[in-house]
C-alpha positions in Angstrom: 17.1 -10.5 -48.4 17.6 -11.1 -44.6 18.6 -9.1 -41.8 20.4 -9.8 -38.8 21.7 -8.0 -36.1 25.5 -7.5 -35.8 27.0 -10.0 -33.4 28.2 -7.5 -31.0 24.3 -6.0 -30.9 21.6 -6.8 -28.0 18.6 -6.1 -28.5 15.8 -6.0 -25.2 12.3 -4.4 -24.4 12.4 -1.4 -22.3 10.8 -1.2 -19.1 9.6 2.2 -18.6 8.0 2.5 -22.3 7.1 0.4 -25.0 9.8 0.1 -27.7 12.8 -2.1 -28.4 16.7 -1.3 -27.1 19.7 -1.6 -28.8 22.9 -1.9 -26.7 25.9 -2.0 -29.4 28.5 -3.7 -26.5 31.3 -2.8 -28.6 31.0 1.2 -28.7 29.3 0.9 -25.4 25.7 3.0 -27.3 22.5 2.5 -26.8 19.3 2.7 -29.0 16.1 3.4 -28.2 13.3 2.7 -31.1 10.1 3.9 -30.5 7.0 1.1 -31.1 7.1 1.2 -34.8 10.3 0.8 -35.2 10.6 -2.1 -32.5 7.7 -3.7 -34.9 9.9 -2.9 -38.0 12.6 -4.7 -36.7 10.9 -7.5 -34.9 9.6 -8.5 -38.8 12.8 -8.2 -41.1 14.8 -9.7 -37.9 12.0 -12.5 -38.1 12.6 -12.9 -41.7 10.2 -10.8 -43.2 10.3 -8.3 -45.9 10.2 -4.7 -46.0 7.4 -5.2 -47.9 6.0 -7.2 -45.2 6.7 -4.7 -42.7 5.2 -1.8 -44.7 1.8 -4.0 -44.9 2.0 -4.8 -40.7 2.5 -1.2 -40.3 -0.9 -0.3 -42.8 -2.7 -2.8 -40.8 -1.9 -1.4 -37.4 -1.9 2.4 -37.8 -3.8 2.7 -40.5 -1.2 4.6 -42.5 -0.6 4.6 -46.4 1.4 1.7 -48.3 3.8 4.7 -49.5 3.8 6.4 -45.8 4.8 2.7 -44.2 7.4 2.2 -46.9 9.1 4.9 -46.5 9.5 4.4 -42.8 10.5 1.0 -43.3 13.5 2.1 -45.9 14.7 5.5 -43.3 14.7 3.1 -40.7 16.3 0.2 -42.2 18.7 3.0 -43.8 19.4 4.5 -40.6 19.9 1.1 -38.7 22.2 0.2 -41.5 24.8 3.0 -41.2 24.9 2.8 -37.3 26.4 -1.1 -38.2 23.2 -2.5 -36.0 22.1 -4.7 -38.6 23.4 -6.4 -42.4 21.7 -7.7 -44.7 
């Protein structure tokens, strides 16, 4: 499965924190995701897997397989039903 963002959706690094901006130019919103979720959607925007993100996320915070997975599906869930990304 791949992911893409919708065309109308920009997405940027901030400047005054780490994390990743959404700017859906349509209904004029932004989104701010913190630095796992910019790393979350850096990897399935990149063409990997959840799965793939769940592991990035064990390797660099040291959290469980489960934890990271779970994060990876609320977030993906979330960006979903705010039409940010399909799949």
């Amino acid at each position: 499965m791949t992911f893409s963002p919708n065309p109308h959706i920009t997405a940027t690094a901030t400047v005054t924190e780490p994390g990743t901006v959404l700017l859906d130019q349509r209904r004029g919103r932004y989104f701010q995701l913190n630095t796992t979720g910019g790393l979350i959607l850096r990897t399935l925007l990149g063409n990997g897997s959840p799965e793939q993100a769940a592991t990035m996320l064990t390797e660099r915070y040291g959290t469980t397989l489960q934890q990271a997975r779970g994060d990876v599906t609320r977030l993906l869930n979330a960006l979903t039903a705010a039409r940010l990304v399909t799949t």
